[in-house]
N, C-alpha and C positions, 0 to 999 in steps of 0.2 A: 435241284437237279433230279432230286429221288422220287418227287411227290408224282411223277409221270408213270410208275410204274405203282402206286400203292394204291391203285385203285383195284390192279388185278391182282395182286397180293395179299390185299386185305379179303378180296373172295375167294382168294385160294385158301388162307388161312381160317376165314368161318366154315370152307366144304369141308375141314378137317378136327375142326377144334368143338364138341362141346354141343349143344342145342343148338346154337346160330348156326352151326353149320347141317345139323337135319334139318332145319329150317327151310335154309335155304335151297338145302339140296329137292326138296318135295314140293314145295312150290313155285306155282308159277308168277310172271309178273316180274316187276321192277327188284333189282337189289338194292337195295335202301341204306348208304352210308351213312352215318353220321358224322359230322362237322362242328366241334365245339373247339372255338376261339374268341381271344380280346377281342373282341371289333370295337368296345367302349374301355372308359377308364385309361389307366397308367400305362397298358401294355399294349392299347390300339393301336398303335404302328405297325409291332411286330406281327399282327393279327392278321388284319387289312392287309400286310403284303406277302402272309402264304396263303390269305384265301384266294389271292390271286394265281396262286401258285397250283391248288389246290381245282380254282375253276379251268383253270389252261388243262390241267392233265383230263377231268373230265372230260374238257370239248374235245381235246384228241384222242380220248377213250370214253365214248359215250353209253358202252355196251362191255359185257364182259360174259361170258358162260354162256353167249346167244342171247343173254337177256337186257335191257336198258337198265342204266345206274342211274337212281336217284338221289340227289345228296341234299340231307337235311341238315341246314346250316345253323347255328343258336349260338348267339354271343355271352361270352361267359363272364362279360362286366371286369375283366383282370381279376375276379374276387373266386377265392379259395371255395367260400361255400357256395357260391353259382355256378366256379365248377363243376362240382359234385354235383349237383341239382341239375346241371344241363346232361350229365351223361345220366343219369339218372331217369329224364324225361324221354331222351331218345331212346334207352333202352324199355323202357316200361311201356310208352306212352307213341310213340315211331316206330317200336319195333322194328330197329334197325339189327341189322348183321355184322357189321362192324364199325370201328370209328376210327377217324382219324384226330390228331390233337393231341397236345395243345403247346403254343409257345407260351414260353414260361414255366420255369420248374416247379415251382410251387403248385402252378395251377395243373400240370398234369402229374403231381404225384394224388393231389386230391381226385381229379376225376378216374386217374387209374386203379383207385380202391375201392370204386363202384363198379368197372368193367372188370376187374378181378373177381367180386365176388358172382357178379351174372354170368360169369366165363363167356365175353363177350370179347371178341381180339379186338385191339386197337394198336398204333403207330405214332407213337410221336414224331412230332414235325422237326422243334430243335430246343427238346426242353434236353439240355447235356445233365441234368444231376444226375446220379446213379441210383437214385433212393426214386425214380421213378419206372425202373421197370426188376428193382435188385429184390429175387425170393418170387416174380412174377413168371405167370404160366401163359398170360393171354396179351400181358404188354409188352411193346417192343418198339423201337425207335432204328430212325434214320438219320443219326447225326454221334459225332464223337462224344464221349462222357468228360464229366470236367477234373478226373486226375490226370486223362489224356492233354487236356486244353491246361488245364494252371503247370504239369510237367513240362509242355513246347513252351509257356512263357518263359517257366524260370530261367530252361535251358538256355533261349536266349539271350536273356538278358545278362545271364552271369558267364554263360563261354562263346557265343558271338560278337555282346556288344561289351563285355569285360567290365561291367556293372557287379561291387561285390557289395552294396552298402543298399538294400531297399526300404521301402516303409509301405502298409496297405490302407488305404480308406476304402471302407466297404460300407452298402447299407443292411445295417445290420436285423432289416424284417425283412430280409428277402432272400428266402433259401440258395437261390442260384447266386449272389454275392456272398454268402458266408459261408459254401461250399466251396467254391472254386478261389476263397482269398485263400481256404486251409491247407488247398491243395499245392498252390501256388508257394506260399510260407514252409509248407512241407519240403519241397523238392526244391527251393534255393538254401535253406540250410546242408540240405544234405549235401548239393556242391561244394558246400564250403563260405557260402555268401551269410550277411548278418542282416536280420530285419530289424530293424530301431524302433521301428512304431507301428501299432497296429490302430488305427483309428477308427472311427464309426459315423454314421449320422442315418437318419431314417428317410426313407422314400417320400416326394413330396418336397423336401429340404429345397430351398431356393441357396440361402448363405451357409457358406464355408468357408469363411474369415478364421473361425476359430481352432478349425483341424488346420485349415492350409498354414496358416501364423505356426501353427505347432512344428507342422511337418518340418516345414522349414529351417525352423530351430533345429532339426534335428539331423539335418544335413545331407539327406539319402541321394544317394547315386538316382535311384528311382523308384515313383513309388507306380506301384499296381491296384488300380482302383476297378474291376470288373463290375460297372455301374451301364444303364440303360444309356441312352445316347442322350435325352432330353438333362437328364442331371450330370454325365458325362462332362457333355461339352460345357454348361455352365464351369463345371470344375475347375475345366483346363481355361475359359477367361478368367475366373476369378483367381488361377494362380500365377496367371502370367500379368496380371495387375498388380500382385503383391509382389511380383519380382522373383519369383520362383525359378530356378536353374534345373531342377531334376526333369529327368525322364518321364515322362505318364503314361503309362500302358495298361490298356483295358483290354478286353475278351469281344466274343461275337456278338453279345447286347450291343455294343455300339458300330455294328457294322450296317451302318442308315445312310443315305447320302443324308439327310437333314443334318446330321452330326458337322458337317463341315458350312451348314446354313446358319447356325445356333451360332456353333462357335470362333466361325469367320478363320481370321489369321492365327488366334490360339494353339488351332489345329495343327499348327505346322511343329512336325514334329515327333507328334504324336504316333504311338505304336498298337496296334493289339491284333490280336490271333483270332481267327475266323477259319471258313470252308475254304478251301484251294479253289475258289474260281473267279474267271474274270472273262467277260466277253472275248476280246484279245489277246489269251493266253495260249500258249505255246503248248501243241501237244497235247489239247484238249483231249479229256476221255470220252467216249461214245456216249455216254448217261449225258454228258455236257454240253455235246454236240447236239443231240437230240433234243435236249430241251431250248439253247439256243436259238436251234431254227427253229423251233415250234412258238418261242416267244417274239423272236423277230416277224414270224409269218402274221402272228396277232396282234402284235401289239407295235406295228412297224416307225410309231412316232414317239415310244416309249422307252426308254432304257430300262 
């Protein structure tokens, strides 16, 4: 919803901030964003669908300062030192004025400590760790952080749906699951609720026979697994094969329609906290409204 407006944003904040912004302010010619995301690997989903996000606002803001925006797009392979190496390239090498990126925390705490030290502003799209713009001068983000996001889980879970017994399976090389399982673990304690298990398995993982067998055993009201939607859903068939009763709630990673393609009937049921929007929602805000129709105008056979 926000990506519509960070084109002008992001050149308001180079005309202000540092060298990108004498830069730009002195010459003439194109402004030149930069664009680093998954488009390959583990986290191409989530890449692929804000560069979409990303190309929409462009077309509807193809100029900014009287000048045309160019955006230079370079996929960052999901990998932490490509990352780095992609903002790296466009700042050195593209001589870009700002940048936008990247989904995935990990991958934009790594590229934010190269735009930090070029004093080059950049926006995260919806990487919620904290540790990606926390003690930052030139990084900044459009989307909630994840003591906000594991606080709205716990809350519900333990005084909406009256769940006092959880358990976590998180992947444990993946900075945005072992942040937001701590935040999560943090603030249903603090309610008053008891976590039994904190489990683990690594990215990649197909079977989980042996956490879910565990879980199980262990009897939780529900567990909260804030896992990407492709390992996601496998989880929730493989616990609902094993005969699994509990709750399974996950975070924004699995907000994909593929999630409910993977994991079929599984899904029913299933819980997890995302962005307040939905095509046909009540009361839309103007930010939602406007990208709405802008996405309907484009993309009219598209959800």
């Amino acid at each position: 919803m926000k990506l519509g407006k960070l084109l002008v944003a992001l050149a308001g904040l180079a005309l202000s901030l540092g060298v990108a912004g004498q830069t730009l302010a002195a010459e003439a010619g194109p402004v030149k964003i930069g664009v680093y995301l998954p488009l390959t690997g583990q986290n191409a989903f989530g890449g692929q669908l804000e560069l979409e996000g990303v190309r929409l606002a462009h077309k509807e803001m193809p100029t900014v300062l009287g000048r045309p925006v160019d955006l230079v797009v370079v996929d960052n392979k999901s990998d932490k030192v490509e990352a780095a190496n992609a903002v790296k390239r466009l700042v050195e090498r593209d001589k870009v004025v700002a940048l936008i990126g990247t989904y995935g925390s990990s991958l934009a705490m790594a590229g934010a400590e190269v735009a930090e030290k070029a004093k080059v502003p950049g926006v995260g799209t919806s990487c919620t760790n904290p540790l990606v713009t926390q003690g930052k001068k030139y990084y900044f983000r459009a989307c909630f952080i994840d003591p906000y996001q594991g606080a709205a889980a716990a809350t519900y879970a333990y005084e909406n749906l009256g769940l006092k017994k959880a358990a976590v399976l998180m992947d444990m090389t993946n900075d945005y699951a072992v942040g937001l399982s701590s935040f999560f673990t943090r603030s249903f304690k603090k309610l008053g609720g008891e976590v039994v298990a904190n489990l683990k398995y690594s990215s990649g993982d197909q079977d989980f026979t042996a956490q879910l067998t565990e879980l199980i055993s262990k009897k939780p009201d529900i567990v909260f697994m804030p896992a990407y939607f492709a390992e996601g859903a496998i989880i929730m068939k493989q616990a609902r094969e094993l005969g699994a009763t509990f709750v399974l709630m996950g975070a924004d990673a699995m907000d994909n329609p593929d999630t409910l393609k993977i994991g079929g009937k599984a899904v029913e049921g299933f819980l997890h906290t995302t962005f307040p929007y939905d095509v046909n929602m009540e009361n839309m805000s103007a930010e939602a409204k406007t990208f709405t129709d802008a996405w309907t105008k484009n993309f009219p056979n598209k959800d």
